[in-house]
C-alpha positions as CSV (number, residue, x, y, z in Angstrom):
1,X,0.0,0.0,0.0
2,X,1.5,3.5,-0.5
3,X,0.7,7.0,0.8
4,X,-1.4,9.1,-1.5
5,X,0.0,12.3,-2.2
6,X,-1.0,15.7,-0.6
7,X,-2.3,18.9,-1.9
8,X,1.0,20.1,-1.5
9,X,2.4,17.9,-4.7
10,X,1.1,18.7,-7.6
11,X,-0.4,16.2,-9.7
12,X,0.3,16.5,-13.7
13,X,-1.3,20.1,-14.6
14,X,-4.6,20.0,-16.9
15,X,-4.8,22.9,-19.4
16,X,-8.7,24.2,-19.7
17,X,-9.7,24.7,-23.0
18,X,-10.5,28.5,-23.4
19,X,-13.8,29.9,-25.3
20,X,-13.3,31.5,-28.3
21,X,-13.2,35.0,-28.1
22,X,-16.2,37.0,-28.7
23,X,-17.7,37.6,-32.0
24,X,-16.4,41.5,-33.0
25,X,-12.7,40.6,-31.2
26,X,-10.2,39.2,-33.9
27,X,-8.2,36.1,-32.4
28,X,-4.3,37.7,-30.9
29,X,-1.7,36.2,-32.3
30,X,1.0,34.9,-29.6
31,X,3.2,38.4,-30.6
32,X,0.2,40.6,-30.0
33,X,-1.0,38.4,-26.8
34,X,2.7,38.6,-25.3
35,X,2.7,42.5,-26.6
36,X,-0.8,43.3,-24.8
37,X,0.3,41.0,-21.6
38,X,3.5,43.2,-21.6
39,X,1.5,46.6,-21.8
40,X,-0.6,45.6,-19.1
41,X,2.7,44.7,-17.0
42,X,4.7,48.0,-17.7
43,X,1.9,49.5,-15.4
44,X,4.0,48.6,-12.1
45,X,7.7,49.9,-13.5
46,X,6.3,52.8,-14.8
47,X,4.5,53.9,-11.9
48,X,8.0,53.0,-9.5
49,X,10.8,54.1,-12.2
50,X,9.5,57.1,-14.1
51,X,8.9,59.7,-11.1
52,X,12.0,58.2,-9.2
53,X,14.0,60.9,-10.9
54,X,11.6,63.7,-9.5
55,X,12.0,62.9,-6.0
56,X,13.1,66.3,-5.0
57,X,11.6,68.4,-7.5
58,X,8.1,66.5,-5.4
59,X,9.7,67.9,-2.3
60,X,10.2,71.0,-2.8
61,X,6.7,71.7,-4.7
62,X,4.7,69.7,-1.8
63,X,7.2,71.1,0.8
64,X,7.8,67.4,1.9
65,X,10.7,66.0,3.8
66,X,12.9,63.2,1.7
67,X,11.8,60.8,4.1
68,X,7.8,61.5,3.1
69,X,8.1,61.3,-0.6
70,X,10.0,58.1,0.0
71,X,7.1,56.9,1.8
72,X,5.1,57.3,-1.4
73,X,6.8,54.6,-2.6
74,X,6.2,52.4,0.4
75,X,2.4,52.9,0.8
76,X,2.4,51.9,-3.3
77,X,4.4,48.7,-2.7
78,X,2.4,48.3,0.3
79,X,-1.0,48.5,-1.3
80,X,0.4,46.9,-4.3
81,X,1.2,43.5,-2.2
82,X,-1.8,43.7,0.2
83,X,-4.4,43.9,-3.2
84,X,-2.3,42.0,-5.2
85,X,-3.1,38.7,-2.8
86,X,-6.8,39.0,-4.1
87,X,-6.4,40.0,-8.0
88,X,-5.9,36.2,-9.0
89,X,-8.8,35.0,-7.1
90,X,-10.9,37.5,-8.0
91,X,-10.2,36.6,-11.8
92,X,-10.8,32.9,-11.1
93,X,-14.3,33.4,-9.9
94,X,-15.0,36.8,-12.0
95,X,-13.1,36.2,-15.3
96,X,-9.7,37.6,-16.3
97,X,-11.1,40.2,-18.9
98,X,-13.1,41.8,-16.6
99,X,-10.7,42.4,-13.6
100,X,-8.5,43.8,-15.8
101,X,-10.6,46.7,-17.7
102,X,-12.2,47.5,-14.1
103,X,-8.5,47.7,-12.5
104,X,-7.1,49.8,-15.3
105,X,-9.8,52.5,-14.7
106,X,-9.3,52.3,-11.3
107,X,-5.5,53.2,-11.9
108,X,-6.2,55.8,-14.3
109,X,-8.4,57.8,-11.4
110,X,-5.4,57.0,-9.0
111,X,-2.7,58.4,-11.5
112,X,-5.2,61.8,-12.3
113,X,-5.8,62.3,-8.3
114,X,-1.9,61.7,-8.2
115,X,-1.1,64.8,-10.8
116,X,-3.6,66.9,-9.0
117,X,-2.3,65.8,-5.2
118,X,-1.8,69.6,-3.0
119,X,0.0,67.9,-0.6
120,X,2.4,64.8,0.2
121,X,-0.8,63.0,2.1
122,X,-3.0,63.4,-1.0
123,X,-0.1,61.8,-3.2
124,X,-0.1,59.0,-0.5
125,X,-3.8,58.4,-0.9
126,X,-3.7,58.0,-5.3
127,X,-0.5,56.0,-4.8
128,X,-2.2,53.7,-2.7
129,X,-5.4,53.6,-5.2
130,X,-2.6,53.1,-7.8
131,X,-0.9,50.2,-6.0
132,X,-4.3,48.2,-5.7
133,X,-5.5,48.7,-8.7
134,X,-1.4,48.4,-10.5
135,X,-0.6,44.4,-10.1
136,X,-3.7,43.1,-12.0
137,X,-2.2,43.2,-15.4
138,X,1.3,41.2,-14.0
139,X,-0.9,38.7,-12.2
140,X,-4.2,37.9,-14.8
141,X,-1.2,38.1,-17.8
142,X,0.6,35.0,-16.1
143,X,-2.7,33.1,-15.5
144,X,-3.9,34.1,-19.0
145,X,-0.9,32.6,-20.9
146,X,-1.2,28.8,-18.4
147,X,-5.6,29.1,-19.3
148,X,-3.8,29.4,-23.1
149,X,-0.4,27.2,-23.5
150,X,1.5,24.8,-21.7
151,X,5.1,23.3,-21.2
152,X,7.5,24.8,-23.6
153,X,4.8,27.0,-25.6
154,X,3.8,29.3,-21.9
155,X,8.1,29.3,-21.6
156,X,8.3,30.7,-24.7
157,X,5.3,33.5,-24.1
158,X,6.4,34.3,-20.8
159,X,10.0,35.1,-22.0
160,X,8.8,36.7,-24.5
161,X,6.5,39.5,-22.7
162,X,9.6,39.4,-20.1
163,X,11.2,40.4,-23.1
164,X,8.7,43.3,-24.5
165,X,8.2,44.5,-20.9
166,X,11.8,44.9,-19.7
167,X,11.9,48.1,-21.7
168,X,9.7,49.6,-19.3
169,X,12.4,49.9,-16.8
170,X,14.9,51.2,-19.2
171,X,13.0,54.0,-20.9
172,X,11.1,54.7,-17.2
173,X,13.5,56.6,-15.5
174,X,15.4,58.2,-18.6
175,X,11.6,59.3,-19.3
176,X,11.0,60.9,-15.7
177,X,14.0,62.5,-15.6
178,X,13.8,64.7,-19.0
179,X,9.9,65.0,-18.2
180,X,10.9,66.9,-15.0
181,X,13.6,68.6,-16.2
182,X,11.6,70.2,-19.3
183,X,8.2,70.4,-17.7
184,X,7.1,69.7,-14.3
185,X,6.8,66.4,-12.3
186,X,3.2,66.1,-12.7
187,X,3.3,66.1,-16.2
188,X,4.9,62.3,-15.2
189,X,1.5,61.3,-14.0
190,X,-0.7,62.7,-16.6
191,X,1.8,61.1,-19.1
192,X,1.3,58.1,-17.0
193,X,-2.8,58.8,-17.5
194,X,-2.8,58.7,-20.7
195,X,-0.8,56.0,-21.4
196,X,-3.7,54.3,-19.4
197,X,-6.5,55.1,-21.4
198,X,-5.2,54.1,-24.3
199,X,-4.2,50.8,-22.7
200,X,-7.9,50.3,-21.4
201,X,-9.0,51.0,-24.9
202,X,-7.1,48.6,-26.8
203,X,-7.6,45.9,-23.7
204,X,-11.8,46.4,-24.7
205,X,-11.2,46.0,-28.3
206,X,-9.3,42.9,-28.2
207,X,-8.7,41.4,-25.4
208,X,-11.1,37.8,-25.4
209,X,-12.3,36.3,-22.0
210,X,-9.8,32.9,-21.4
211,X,-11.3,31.4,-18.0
212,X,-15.2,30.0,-19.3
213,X,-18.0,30.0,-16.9
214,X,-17.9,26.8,-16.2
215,X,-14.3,26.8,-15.1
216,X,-14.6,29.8,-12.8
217,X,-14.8,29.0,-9.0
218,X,-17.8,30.1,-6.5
219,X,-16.6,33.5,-4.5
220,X,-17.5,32.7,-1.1
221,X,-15.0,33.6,1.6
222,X,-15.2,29.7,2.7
223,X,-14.2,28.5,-0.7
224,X,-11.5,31.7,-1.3
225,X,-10.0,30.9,2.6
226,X,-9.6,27.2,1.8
227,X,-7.3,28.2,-1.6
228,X,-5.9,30.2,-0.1
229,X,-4.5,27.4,3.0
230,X,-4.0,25.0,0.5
231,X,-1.4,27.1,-1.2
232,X,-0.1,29.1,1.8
233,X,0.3,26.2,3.7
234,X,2.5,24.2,1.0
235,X,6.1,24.3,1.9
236,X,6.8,23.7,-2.0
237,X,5.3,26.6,-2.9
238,X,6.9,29.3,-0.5
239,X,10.5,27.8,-1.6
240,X,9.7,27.8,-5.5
241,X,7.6,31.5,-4.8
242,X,10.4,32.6,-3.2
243,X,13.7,32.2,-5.9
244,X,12.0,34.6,-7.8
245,X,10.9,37.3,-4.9
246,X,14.7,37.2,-3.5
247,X,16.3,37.4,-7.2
248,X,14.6,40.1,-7.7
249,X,14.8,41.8,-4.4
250,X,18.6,41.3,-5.3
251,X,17.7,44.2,-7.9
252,X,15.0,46.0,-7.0
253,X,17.5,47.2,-3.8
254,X,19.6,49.0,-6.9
255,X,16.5,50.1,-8.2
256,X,14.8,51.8,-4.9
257,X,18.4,53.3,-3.8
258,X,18.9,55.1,-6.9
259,X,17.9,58.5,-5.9
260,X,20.4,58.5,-3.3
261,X,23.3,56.0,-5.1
262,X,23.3,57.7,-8.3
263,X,23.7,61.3,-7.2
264,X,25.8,60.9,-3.7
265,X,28.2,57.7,-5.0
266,X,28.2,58.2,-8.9
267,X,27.4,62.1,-9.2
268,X,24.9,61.8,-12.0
269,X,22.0,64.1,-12.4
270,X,18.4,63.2,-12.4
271,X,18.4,62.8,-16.5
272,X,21.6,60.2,-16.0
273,X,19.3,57.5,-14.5
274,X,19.8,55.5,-17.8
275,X,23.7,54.5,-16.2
276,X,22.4,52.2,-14.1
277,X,18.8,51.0,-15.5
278,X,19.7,50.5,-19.2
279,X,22.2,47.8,-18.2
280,X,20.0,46.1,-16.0
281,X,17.5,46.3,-18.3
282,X,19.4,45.1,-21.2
283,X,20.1,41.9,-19.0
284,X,16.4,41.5,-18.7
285,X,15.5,42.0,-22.4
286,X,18.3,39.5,-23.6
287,X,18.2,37.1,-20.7
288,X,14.2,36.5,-21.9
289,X,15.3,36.0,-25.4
290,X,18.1,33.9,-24.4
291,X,15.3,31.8,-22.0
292,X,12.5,31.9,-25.6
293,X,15.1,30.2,-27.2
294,X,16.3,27.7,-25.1
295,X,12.8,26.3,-23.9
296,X,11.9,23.5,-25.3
297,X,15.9,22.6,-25.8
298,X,17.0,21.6,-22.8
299,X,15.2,21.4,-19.1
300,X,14.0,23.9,-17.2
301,X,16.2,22.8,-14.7
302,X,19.3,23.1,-16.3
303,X,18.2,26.3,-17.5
304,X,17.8,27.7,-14.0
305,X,20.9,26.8,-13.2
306,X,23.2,28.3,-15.8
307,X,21.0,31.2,-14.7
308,X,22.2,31.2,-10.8
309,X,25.3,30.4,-12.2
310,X,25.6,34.0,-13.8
311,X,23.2,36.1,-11.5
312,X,25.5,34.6,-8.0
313,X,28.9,35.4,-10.6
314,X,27.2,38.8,-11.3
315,X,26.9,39.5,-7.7
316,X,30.0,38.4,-5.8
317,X,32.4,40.2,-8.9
318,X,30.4,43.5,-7.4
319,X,30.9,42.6,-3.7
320,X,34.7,42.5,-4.6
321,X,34.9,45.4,-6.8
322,X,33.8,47.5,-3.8
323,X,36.1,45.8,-1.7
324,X,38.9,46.8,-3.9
325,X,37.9,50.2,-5.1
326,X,35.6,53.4,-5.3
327,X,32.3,53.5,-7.1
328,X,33.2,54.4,-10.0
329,X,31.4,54.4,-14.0
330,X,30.7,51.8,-15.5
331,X,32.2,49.4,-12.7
332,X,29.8,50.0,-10.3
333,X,26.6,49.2,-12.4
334,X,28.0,46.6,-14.9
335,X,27.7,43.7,-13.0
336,X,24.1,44.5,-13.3
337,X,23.8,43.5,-16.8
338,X,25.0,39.6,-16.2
339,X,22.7,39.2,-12.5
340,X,19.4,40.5,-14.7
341,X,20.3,38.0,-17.3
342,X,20.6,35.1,-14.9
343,X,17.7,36.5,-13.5
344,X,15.9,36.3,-16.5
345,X,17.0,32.9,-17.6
346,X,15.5,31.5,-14.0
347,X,12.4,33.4,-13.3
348,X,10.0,32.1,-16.4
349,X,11.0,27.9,-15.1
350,X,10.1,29.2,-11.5
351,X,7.1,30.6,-12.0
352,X,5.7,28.0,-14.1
353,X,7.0,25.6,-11.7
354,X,4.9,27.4,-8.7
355,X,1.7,28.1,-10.7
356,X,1.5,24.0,-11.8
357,X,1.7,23.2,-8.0
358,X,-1.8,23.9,-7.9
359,X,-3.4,23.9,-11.5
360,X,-7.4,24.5,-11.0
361,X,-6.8,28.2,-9.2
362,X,-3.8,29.4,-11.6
363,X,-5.3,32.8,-10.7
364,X,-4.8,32.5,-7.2
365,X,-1.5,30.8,-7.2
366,X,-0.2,33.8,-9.6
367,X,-1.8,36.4,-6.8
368,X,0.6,34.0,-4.1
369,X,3.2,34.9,-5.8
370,X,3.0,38.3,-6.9
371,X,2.3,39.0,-2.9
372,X,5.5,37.3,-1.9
373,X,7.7,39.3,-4.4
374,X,5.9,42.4,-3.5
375,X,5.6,42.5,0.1
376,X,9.8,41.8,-0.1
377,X,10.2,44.4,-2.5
378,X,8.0,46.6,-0.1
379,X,10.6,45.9,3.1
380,X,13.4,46.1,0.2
381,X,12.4,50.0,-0.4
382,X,11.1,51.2,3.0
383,X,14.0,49.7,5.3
384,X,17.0,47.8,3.4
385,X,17.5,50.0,0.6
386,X,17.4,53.0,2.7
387,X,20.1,51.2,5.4
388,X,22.2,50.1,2.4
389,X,22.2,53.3,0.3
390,X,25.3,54.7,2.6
391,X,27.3,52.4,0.7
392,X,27.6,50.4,-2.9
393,X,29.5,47.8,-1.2
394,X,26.7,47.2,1.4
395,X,24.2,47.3,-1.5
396,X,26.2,45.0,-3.6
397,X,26.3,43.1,-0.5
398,X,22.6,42.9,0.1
399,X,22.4,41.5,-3.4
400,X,24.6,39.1,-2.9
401,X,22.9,37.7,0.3
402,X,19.5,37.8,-2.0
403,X,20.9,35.6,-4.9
404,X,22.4,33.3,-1.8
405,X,19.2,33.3,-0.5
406,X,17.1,32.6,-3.5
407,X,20.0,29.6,-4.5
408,X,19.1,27.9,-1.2
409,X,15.5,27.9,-1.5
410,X,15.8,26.4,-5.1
411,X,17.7,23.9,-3.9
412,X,15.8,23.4,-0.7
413,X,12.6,23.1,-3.0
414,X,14.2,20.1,-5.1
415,X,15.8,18.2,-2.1
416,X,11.9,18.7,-0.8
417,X,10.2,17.0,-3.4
418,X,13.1,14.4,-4.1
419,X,12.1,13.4,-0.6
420,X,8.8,13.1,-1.2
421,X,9.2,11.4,-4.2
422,X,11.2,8.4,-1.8
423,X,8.5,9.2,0.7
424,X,5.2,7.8,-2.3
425,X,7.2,4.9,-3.6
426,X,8.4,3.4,0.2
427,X,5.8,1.3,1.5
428,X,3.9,1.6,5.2
């Protein structure tokens, strides 16, 4: 007799078959999917990196201290990570077209009320409407491509709007800076604004309902509480969740201590941001095509770990540079090119491997996720990046212990279920 798994392992994932699109919507083509997907993502660097450059021109108009327009970012993270926990459920029992057109006009209001904030405390409030409303687009995209494809056809879509959306990041903060040096730092959020209409227009023309009717689950707080146990309370899931949070924690401490590393360690100006995100960003882009090409060609595993291989290499060549020497251009931000692409080479294997641990609430697994990565990239912004920021060797440090981190829970996560595996075929 053996032991029958637990909810925790997942069994082999089943696919549902999605409804055709409705009548007056033309079917996407996987370029125009992946391109829509990726729109819908650029929603959450472009409301982080584009004003990140305006951080004191916001001071000084709102007559804020440094500390409070930091906290704008915070209460965004914050609200980001505390909504994001329900977007994937609320998709599973709603439908994913739906969430998304209602959470784009939610963010639009947020990013108006943001343009038109009088004080710090206003901005506060439309960040955090923008941070509930922001993480819909990241979560539904990733449960949209699993309803669609499978295996090495979602690898391949997933890289590929990784690849399409890493320009977000690159051309954010470039963006912001020569917006607020030619104009005004509100014309960042009506830029923002309009870039979200459009978005919500082209998401009613064309984007088709994936998750039919009959696939959708009841919304009743018992049925939502015992997903959300099942998942939370799977040790698999927080190790595989958490490689990706912690790899790219490892970056988004760069990211959040820019306004103080660039100027204070680097002495670049506010329309200089591009030193330090184009490389990084670069990573990303190529990393994801390097990851669309190899899926399918060898195993995800492998592929994860020539990607540790190059994001740990990445990390520890920075921890010595510092040691060594000042921070100096381009030394100090180069290494950020080869830990994005090892980044990008491991995050599309992880999260597929976390979403298929439980396949008949994709939607709320994706939501899981997002959360974890979130609510670290929340502490990451509001007290290690801060901390850190002092230094480039302590923030090249506090990458390094991220990648170290995320290498141990990827290996703690296969040692888990090789156990298991001995565990099912042992007899009583």
């Amino acid at each position: 007799m053996f032991p029958t798994p637990t909810p925790n392992i997942p069994a082999d994932p089943v696919t549902p078959v999605p409804p055709p699109p409705p009548s007056h919507m033309a079917p996407l083509s996987g370029v125009a999917l992946a391109t829509m997907l990726a729109l819908l993502a650029m929603l959450g660097p472009f409301s982080i990196d584009t004003y990140l450059p305006a951080f004191p021109a916001i001071q000084a108009s709102l007559n804020a201290s440094a500390i409070e327009v930091q906290q704008s970012l915070t209460v965004y993270m914050l609200a980001f990570a505390g909504m994001v926990l329900w977007h994937g459920a609320l998709s599973d029992s709603f439908g994913r077209r739906n969430l998304i057109l209602i959470s784009l006009a939610l963010f639009a209001i947020g990013t108006l009320g943001c343009a038109a904030a009088s004080t710090v405390h206003y901005l506060w409030a439309f960040r955090v409407l923008q941070g509930v409303s922001a993480g819909a687009g990241v979560v539904v995209g990733r449960a949209i491509i699993r309803d669609l494809y499978s295996d090495a056809p979602a690898a391949r879509l997933l890289s590929m709007v990784t690849m399409i959306f890493s320009i977000a990041p690159a051309i954010a903060p470039i963006m912001g800076g020569w917006i607020v040096k030619l104009l005004d730092w509100r014309a960042i959020f009506l830029f923002l604004f309009a870039y979200t209409l459009i978005l919500l227009w082209f998401c009613y023309k064309r984007l088709p309902e994936t998750l039919p009717p009959h696939l959708r689950q009841p919304f009743n707080p018992h049925y939502i509480a015992r997903n959300y146990r099942q998942i939370l309370s799977a040790p698999l899931f927080h190790m595989k969740a958490g490689v990706t949070a912690f790899n790219f924690a490892g970056l988004f401490l760069f990211i959040t201590a820019a306004p103080v590393m660039l100027p204070r360690h680097l002495h670049l100006g506010p329309d200089q941001f591009g030193w330090l995100f184009i490389p990084a960003v670069s990573g990303i882009f190529l990393g994801a095509l390097a990851a669309n090409r190899l899926a399918g060609s060898i195993t995800l595993v492998r592929q994860i770990g020539i990607g540790f291989a190059l994001l740990l290499g990445a990390a520890v060549c920075n921890v010595g540079y510092h040691l060594l020497f000042a921070p100096s251009l381009p030394w100090s931000v180069a290494p950020l090119f080869f830990y994005t692409f090892g980044m990008s080479l491991v995050t599309p294997g992880a999260t597929m491997l976390a979403m298929d641990l439980f396949p008949h609430i994709r939607g709320t697994v994706a939501s899981c996720q997002s959360f974890a990565q979130t609510l670290l990239g929340a502490l990451v912004a509001g007290v290690i990046a801060p901390f850190l920021s002092h230094s480039v060797l302590w923030l090249a440090a506090g990458q390094l212990a991220c990648a170290a981190i995320s290498l141990a829970l990827w290996i703690a996560s296969r040692l888990f279920r090789e156990r298991w595996r001995k565990d099912v075929a042992a007899p009583f």
